[in-house]
N, C-alpha and C positions, 0 to 999 in steps of 0.2 A: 259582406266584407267583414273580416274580423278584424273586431277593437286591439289597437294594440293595450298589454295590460301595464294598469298603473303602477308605477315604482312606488315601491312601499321604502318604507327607511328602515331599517333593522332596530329591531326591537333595542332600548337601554335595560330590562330588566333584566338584573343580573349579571350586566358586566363590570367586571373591578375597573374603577375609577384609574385611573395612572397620576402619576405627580403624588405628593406629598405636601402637607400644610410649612412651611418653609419656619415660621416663625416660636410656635411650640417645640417643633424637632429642636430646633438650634436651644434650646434649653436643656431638652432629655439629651443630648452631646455634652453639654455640660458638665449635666451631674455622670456621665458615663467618664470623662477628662479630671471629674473629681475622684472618682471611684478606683481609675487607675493612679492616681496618682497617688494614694492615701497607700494602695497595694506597696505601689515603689517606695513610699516611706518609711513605713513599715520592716520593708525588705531591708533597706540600710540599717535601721535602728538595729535587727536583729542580725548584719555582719557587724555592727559595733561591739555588741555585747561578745560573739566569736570570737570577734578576734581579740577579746580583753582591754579595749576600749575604756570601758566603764559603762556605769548608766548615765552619768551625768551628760553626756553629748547623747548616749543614745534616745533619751527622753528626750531631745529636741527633736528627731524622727519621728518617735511614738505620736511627739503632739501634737507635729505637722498634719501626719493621717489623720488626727479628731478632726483637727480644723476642716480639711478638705471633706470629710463626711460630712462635717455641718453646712457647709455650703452648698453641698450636692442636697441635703433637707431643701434649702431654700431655693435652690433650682427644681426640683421635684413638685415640691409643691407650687411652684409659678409657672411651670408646662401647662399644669391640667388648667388652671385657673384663665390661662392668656386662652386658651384652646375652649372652653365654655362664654368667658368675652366675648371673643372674636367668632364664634359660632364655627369654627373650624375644629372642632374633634371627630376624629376618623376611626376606623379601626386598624389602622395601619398605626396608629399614634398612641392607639391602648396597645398591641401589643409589641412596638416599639420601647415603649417605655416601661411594660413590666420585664425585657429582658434588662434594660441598662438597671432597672432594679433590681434584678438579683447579681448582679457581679458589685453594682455601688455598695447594696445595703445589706446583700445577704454573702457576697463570697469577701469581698474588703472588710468588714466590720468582724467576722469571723477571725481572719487570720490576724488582724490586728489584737482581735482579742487572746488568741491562744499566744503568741509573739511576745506581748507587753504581760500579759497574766501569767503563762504555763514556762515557757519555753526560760525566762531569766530564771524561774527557781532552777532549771538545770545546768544554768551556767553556774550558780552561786553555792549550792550543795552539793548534787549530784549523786544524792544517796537514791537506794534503794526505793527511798519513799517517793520521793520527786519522781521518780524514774514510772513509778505507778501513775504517780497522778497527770506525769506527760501523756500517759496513754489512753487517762480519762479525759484529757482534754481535747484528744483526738477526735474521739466520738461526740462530746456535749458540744464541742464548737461545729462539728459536723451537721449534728441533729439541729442544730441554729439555722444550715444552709436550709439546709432539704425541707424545714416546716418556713422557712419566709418561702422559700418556691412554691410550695402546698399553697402557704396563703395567695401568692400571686395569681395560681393559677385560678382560684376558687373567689378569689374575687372578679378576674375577667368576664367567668361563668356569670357572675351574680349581677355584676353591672350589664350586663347584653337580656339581661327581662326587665319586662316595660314597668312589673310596678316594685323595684328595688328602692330602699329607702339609700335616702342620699342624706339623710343628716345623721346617721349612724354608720361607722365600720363594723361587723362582724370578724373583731376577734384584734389582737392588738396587729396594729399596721407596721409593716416591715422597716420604714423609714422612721418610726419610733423608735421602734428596736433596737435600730442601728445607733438614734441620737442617743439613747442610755450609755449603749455601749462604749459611743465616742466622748459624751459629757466626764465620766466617769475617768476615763484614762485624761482628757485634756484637765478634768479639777485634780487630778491624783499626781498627774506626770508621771513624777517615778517608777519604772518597773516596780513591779510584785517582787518583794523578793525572799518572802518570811510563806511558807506551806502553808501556816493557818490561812494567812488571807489570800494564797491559792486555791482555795477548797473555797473559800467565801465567794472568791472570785466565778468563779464556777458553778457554782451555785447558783448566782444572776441568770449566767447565760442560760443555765438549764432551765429557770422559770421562766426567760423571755420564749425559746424553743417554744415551748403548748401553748403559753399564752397566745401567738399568733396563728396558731390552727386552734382556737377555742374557742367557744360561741360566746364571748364574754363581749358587752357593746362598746364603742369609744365611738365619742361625737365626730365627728368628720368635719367642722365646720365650712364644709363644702354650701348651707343655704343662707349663711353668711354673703349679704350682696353690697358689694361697695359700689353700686353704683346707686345707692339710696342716700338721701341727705342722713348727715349724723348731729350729733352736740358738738359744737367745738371743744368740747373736753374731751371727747374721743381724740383726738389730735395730739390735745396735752398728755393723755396715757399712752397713748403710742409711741410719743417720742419719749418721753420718760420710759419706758423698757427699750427703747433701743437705744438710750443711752445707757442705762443698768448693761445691759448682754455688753457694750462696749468697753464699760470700767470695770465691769465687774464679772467678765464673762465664765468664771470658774465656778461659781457660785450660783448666777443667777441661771446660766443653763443648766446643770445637775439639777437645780431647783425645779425649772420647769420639764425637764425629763424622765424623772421620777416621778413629779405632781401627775403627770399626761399619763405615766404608766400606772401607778393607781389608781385613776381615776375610774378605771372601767371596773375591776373585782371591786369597789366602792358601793359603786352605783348598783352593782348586781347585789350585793350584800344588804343596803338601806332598801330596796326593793321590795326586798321580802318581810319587811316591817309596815311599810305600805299600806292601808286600805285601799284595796280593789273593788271597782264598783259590782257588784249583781250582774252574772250574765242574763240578760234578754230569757224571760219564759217563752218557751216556742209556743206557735199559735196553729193550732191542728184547723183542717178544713171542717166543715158543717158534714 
């Protein structure tokens, strides 16, 4: 008599998972709801200036969109942090989150920059000269996109092998990039409206561009664990810069976004003053 044969259960290796982590996505929504929104402020500030407006209301536009990119920073960085918590980070959630980063930090940070930087010198001149420098700011705000996408992609690469340093980025991180960008326009407000400090202005964005496709390091404070006891003066400095960013948020963010973009050509610079210890004599067989 033949056995009838055992029901096997179908193998799990290798099937994608279905469902998504509910509560990191609803962050990377966020900063995506920040990202268009900074685009649409943006967008008004620059029919103010068309239609002859002025800058004076249209810098309340420009400074809306800083705002809304600094927020998307702090939504950005509270995804990945609640998603390593909570032990629910996915791969649906890394690459969930590096598109809503390039539209937040690398296409909105972009057009706001060329809009508030490039575009008022042509309302306000309209020479010949401007008329050039509109069209380098076509490209350097361009070459902005396309090297924070480079970096996303090549970070996703870098984070999916097992032995990636996680207390270092490789190369400056797109949501930096962005807060310079947005620090700078929210401490300045005013549109650009003088060529010298269009060419200056432009100048930024072109060193942020390589910066973040550059093997230059910045701390990641990703092994930073707050779920370890601290000093209670940790508390006391905590809340002391988050009241500074509060009273003082013109100043003390440019402050810290500039410090953060330094910081890595710094570190690569003092490096090489360094004493490095002796590589290991290799030890040949008998």
């Amino acid at each position: 008599m033949d056995l009838p044969e055992p029901k096997t259960k179908p193998a799990k290796h290798g099937r994608l998972r279905r469902g998504i982590y509910i509560l990191p996505s609803l962050f990377t929504v966020g900063t995506l709801i920040c990202g268009y929104y900074a685009i649409l402020s943006t967008l008004k500030g620059t029919q103010m200036l068309a239609a002859g407006i002025g800058a004076g209301l249209s810098l309340v536009a420009f400074d809306t969109a800083a705002k809304a990119i600094g927020w998307a920073i702090l939504f950005d960085g509270l995804d990945g942090r609640i998603a390593r918590l909570t032990n629910s980070t996915s791969d649906f959630g890394r690459e969930f989150d590096s598109l809503a980063d390039v539209i937040t930090f690398g296409v909105a940070p972009a057009f706001l920059a060329y809009a508030w930087g490039v575009r008022a010198l042509d309302e306000v001149y309209g020479t010949q000269l401007v008329q050039h420098l509109r069209q380098v700011g076509w490209i350097v705000t361009f070459a902005y996109v396309i090297c924070g996408a480079a970096r996303l992609a090549r970070f996703n690469i870098d984070t999916a092998k097992p032995l990636s340093d996680r207390r270092h980025f490789i190369g400056l991180p797109i949501p930096a990039a962005a807060g310079v960008i947005a620090s700078l326009v929210h401490w300045a407000k005013y549109p650009v409206n003088d060529w010298v400090f269009g060419i200056a202005w432009l100048g930024i964005i072109a060193v942020l561009a390589p910066l973040m496709v550059s093997r230059v390091r910045y701390y990641s404070f990703k092994t930073v664990d707050l779920r370890r006891r601290r000093p209670y003066v940790a508390i006391i400095v905590l809340g002391l810069v988050v009241w500074a960013i509060w009273a003082f948020s013109e100043q003390v963010l440019v402050t810290l976004a500039l410090t953060y973009l330094l910081s890595g050509p710094i570190a690569r610079l003092t490096s090489r003053f360094r004493p490095h210890p002796p590589a290991p004599e290799e030890v040949h067989a008998a």
